[in-house]
C-alpha positions in Angstrom: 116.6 40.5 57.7 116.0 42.8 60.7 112.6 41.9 62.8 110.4 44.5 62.6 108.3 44.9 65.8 104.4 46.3 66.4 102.4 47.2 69.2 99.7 49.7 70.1 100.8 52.0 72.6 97.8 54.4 74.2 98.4 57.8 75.0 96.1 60.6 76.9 96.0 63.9 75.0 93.8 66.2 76.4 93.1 69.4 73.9 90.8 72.7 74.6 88.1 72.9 72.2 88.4 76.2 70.0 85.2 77.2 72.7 87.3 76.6 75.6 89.7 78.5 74.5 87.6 81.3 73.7 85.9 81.2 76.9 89.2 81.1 78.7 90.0 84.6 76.7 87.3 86.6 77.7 87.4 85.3 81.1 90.5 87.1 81.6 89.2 90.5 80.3 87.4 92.9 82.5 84.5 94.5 81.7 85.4 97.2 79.7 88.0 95.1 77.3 85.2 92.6 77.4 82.7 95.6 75.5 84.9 96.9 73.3 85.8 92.7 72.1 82.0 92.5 71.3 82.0 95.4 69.3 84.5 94.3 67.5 83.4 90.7 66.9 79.9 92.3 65.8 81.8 94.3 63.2 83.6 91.4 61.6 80.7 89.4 61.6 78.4 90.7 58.5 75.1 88.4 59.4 74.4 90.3 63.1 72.2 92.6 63.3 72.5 94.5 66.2 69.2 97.2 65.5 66.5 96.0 67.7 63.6 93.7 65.9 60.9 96.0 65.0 58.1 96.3 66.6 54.7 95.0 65.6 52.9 97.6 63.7 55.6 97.5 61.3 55.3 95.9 57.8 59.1 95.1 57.4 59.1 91.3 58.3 62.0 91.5 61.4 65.4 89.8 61.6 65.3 86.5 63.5 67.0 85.3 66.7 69.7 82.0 66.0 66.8 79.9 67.7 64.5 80.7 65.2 67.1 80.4 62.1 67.3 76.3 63.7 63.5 76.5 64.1 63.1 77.0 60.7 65.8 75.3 59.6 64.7 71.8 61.3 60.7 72.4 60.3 61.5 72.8 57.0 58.9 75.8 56.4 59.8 78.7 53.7 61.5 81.4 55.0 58.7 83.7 53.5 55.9 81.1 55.5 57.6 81.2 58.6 58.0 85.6 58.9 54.4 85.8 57.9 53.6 83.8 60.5 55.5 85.3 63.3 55.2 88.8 64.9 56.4 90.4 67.5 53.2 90.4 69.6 54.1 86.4 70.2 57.5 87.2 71.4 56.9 87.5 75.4 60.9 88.5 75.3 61.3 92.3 75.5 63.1 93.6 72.2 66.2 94.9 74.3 66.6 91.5 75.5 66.7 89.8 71.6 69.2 92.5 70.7 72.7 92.0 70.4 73.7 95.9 71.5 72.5 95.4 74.9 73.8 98.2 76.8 72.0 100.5 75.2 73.2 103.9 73.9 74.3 104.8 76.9 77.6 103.1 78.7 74.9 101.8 81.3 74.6 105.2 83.4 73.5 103.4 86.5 76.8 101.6 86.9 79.3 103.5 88.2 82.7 104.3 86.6 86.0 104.9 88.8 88.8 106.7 88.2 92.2 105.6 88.7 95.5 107.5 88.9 96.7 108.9 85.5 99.8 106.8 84.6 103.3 108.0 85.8 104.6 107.9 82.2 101.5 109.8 80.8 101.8 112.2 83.6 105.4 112.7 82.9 104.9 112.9 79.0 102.2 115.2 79.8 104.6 117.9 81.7 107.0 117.4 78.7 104.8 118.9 75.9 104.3 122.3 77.6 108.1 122.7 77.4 109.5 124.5 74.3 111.9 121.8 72.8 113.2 120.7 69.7 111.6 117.6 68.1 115.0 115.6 68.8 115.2 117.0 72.4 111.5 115.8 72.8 112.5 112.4 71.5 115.4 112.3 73.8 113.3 113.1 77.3 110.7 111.0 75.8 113.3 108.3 75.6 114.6 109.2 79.0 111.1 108.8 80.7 110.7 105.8 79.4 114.0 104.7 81.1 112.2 105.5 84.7 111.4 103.0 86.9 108.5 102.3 88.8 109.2 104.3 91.6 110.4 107.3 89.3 114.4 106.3 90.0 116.5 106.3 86.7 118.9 103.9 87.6 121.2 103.9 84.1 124.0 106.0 83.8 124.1 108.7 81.4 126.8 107.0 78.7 124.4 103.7 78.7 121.5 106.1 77.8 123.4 107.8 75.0 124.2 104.0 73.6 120.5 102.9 73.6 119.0 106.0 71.8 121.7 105.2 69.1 121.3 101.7 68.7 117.6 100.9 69.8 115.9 105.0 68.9 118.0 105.5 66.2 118.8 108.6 68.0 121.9 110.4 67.4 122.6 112.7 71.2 126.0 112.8 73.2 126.1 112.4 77.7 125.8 116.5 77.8 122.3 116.7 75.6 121.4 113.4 77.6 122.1 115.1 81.4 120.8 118.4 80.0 116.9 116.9 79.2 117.5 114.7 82.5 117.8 118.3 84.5 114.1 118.9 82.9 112.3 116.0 83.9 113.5 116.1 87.4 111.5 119.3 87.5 108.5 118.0 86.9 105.8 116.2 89.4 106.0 114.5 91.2 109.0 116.3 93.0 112.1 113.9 93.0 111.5 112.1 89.7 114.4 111.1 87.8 116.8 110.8 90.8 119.5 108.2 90.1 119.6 107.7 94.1 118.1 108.3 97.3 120.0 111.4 98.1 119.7 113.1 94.6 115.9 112.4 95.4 115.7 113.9 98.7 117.9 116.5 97.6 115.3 117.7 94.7 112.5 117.5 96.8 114.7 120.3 99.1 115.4 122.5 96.6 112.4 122.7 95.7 110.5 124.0 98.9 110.8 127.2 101.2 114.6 127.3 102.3 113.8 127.8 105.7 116.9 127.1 108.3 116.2 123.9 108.6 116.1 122.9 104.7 119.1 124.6 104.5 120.5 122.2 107.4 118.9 119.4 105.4 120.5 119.9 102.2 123.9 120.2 104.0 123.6 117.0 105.6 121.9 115.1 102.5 125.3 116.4 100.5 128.0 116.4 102.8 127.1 113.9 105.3 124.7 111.3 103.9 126.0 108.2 104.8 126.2 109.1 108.7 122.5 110.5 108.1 121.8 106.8 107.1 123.1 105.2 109.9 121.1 107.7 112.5 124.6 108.5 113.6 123.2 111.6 115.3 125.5 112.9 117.9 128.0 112.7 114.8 125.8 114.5 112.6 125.7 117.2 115.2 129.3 117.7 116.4 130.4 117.8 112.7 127.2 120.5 111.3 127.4 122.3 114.9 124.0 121.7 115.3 122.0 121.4 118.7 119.6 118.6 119.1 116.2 120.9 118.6 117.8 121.8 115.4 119.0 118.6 114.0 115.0 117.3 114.8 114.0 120.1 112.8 116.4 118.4 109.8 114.5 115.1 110.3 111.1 116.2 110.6 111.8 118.0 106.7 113.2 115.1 105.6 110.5 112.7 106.8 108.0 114.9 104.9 109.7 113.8 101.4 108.6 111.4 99.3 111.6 108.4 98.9 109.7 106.8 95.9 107.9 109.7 94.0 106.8 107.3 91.4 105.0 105.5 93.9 102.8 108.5 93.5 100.8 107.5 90.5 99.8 103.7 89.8 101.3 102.6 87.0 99.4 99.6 86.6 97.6 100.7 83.9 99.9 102.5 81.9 99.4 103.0 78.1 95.6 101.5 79.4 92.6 103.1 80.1 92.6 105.3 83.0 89.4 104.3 84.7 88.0 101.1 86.1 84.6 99.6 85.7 83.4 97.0 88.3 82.5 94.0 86.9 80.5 93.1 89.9 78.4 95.2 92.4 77.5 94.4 95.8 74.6 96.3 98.0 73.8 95.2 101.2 69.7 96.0 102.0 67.7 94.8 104.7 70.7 92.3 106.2 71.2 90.8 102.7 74.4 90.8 100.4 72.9 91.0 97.2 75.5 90.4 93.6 75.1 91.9 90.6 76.6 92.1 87.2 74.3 95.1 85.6 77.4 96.4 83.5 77.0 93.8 80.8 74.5 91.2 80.0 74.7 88.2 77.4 72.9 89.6 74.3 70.8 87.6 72.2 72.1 87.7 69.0 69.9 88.5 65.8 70.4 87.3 62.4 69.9 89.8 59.5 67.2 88.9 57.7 68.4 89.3 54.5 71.9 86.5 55.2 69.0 84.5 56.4 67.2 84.5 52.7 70.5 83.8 51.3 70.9 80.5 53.5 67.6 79.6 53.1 67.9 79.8 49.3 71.4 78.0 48.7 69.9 75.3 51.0 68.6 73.6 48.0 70.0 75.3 45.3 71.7 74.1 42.3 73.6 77.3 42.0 77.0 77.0 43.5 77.7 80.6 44.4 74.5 79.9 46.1 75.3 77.1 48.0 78.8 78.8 48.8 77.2 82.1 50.1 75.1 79.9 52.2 77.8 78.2 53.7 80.0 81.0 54.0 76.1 82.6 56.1 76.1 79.4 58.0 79.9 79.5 59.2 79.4 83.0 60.4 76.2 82.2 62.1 77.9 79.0 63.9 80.8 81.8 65.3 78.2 83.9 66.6 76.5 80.6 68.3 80.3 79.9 69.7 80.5 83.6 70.4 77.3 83.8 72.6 78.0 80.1 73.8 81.6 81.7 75.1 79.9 84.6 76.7 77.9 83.0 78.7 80.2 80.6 80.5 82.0 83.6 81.3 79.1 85.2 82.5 78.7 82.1 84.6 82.0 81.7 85.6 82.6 84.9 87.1 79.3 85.1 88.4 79.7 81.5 90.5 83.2 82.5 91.8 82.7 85.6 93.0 79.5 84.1 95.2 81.8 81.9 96.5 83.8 84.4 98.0 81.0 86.1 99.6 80.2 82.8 101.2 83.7 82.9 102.5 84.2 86.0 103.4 80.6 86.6 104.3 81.5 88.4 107.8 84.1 90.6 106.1 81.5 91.8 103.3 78.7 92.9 106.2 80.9 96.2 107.2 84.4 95.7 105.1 85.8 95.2 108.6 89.6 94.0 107.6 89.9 91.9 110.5 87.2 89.7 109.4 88.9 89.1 106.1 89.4 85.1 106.7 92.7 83.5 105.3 91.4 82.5 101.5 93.8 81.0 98.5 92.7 80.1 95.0 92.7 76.4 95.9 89.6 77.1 98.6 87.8 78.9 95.6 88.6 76.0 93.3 86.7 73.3 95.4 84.4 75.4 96.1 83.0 76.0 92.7 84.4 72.9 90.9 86.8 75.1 88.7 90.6 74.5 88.1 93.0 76.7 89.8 93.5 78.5 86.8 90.1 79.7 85.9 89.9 81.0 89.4 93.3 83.0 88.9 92.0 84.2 85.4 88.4 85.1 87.2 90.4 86.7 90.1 92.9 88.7 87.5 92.2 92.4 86.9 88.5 92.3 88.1 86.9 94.6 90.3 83.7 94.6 93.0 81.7 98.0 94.0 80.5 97.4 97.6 79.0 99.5 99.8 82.0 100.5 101.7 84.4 100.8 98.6 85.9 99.1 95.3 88.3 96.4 95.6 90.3 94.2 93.2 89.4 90.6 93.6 92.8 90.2 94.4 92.4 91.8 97.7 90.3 89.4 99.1 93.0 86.4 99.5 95.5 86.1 101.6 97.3 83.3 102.9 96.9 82.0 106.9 98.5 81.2 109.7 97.7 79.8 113.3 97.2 81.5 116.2 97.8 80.6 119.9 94.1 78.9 120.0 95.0 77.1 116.3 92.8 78.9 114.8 93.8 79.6 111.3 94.2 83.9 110.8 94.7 85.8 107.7 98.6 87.2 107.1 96.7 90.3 106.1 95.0 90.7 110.0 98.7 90.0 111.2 100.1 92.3 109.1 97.5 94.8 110.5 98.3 94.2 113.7 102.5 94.5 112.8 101.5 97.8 111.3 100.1 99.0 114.7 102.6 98.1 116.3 105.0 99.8 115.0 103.0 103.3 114.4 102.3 103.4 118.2 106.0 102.5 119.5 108.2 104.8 121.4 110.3 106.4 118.5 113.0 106.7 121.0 113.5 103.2 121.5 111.8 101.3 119.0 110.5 97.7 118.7 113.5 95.1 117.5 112.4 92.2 115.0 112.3 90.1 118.6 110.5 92.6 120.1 107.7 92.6 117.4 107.6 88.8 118.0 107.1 88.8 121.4 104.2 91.7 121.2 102.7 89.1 118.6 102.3 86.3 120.6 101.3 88.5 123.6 98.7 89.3 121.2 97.9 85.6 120.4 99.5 85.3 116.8 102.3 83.1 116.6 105.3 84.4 114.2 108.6 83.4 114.1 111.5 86.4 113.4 111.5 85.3 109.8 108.1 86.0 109.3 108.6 89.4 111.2 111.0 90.8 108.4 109.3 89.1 105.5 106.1 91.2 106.2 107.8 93.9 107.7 109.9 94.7 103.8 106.2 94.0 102.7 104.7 96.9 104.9 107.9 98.9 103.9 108.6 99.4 107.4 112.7 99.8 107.7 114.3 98.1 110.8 114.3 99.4 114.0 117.8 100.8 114.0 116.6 103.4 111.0 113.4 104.2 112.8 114.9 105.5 116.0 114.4 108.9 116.5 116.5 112.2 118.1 
């Protein structure tokens, strides 16, 4: 007979609570998902009533706060004892404060709404519908804008197109029908949308302004002569267009006035979203003092209808079972709205504590908004700072935005990593960067500044960056290298 063994073996499981998790979800909203999730929870949750208590001169006994339901619930009183014996007059708390809609009627007027760049897709679909199409060539562009990437390229070629419409649109269109509705949309704005390359881009944007001499000159090089225009091959450019040197700077000044990623035009990050922003935090800076606030939404206190509170009351120690079950099913809805409020407060929390800390880091940088006082921050510095994980930071951090008095900035903006400068001191990539920028915008076109030349101008300047680093946060900046910044 086989021997059978035992032994314990201990294992550490560590699971969120259904709070943490719910706390962890509306952490990651902004503000304005944040509002419309309340609404919604208040609309599947019958026993909230979100009417303000009445005042006192009224006979209607009001609906009670969830720390009165307990009160009453642990003293044992009649429900009918305890209304009589509680008005409004011995509530201290303002009735817009025991009110679960506490923003008001109004989407809190004194707080600032910003707009944000209208999607490019929107924008695009936008143009579309003041053209006079068929519904299947409407489907079709619609299908092709979609196809666009972020910087407004289409980079699929026509018979791949055709394919997709079949198989994923159920859209039945051949390459011609396909090129024709292509033609349309790369005459909308922003001009150059649609492009399959660089030189089709450029090449739209010309057509499309004053054909001066030296548009003409630019659309004959963009055409015939592209790849020497790419490598700044500008004595060849000029023997083979039999152009002189004032008229081959003429070319590049047009072409440096087009746009190489129309796309780039609109912000696309919150496509098929809504197109504004709302702070969740505001900053004002009175009398030498940073002072935080979070007047766009306050933790309500949530009310109890009076008349799920009767039925609770009643099936407390009833003998009726749909009484006792409509008082449980009152009691599970009142112990989600407990959760719910529970939830919204460590958010409120959360945020709040982080986004002190990052004043207190960057306390210098939020006097004036002076860039170069931005200090080299991660999530990790935030972390220990508060006591948070890593990850509550990042979800705090993600898609949140601060009014201060010298503009609104994503959270986002404010970290950066560091490096050290000649003095080992520790300076933020993003003052570096600054300094790269300048660099570069006030060298001698002529003979501009090499990767190694940019190095050695850094650590003239105290910052200490190896080559490397040079081209990492130069394709960062979108700066191109020296070689394609040399001008005639």
């Amino acid at each position: 007979m086989p021997t059978v063994k035992q032994g314990l073996e201990q294992k550490l499981q560590q699971k969120l609570s259904p709070l943490q998790i719910q706390t962890i979800k509306l952490i990651e909203m902004p503000v304005q998902a944040l509002e419309q999730h309340v609404r919604e929870v208040l609309n599947d949750n019958p026993v909230i009533d979100d009417t303000p208590a009445s005042g006192g001169d009224s006979d209607e006994p009001r609906d009670l706060s969830i720390s009165e339901v307990e009160d009453r619930e642990n003293s044992g009183g009649s429900l009918e004892e305890n209304y009589n014996s509680y008005s409004d007059d011995d509530d201290p708390t303002p009735y817009y404060n025991r009110s679960v809609n506490n923003w008001g009627k109004d989407e809190r007027p004194e707080y600032n709404t910003f707009s944000v760049k209208q999607s490019f897709t929107q924008s695009l679909q936008e143009q579309l519908g003041y053209r006079n199409l068929t519904e299947h060539q409407r489907s079709v562009a619609n299908f092709i804008i979609g196809s666009l990437d972020d910087d407004g390229y289409l980079r699929r070629d026509i018979e791949s197109l055709v394919d997709d419409l079949a198989f994923r649109a159920g859209i039945t269109t051949n390459a011609d029908e396909v090129e024709a509705m292509l033609k349309i949309i790369q005459q909308f704005e922003p001009s150059g949308v649609g492009a399959r390359d660089l030189r089709e881009c450029l090449l739209i944007q010309l057509e499309d302004k004053k054909q001066t001499p030296a548009v003409a000159n630019a659309v004959r090089i963009l055409r015939d002569g592209f790849n020497e225009f790419k490598g700044r091959q500008f004595p060849k450019l000029m023997n083979r267009f039999h152009l002189d040197a004032d008229q081959l700077k003429a070319v590049l000044d047009e072409i440096k006035k087009l746009n190489p990623s129309p796309g780039g035009q609109i912000d696309d990050s919150y496509a098929d979203q809504a197109q504004q922003i709302v702070p969740d935090f505001r900053l004002d800076y009175e009398n030498g003092e940073l002072i935080l606030s979070m007047p766009r939404f306050s933790i309500p206190e949530l009310r109890i209808n009076r008349r799920y509170a009767e039925i609770m009351e009643n099936g407390k120690y009833s003998t009726d079972r749909s009484q006792k079950d409509a008082a449980t099913f009152v009691g599970q809805k009142i112990a989600a709205a407990k959760w719910f409020i529970e939830a919204l407060r460590q958010r409120q929390n959360t945020l709040e504590s982080t986004m002190r800390a990052i004043i207190e880091y960057q306390h210098d940088y939020f006097i004036d908004g002076d860039e170069s006082s931005l200090k080299p921050m991660v999530l990790k510095d935030i972390a220990e700072r508060t006591g948070f994980d890593i990850s509550t930071i990042s979800r705090v951090v993600n898609s949140k935005w601060i009014e201060t008095h010298f503009g609104v900035f994503p959270l986002k903006y404010f970290f950066s990593e560091g490096l050290e400068n000649s003095e080992g001191e520790e300076v933020s990539t993003r003052e570096i960067k600054k300094v790269l920028r300048d660099l570069v915008d006030n060298e001698d076109k002529h003979n501009p500044l090499t990767d190694d030349d940019l190095v050695d101008a850094l650590t003239a300047k105290g910052y200490k960056v190896a080559r490397r680093t040079i081209a990492k946060y130069r394709a960062q900046l979108d700066i191109p290298k020296a070689r394609l910044r040399r001008e005639l």
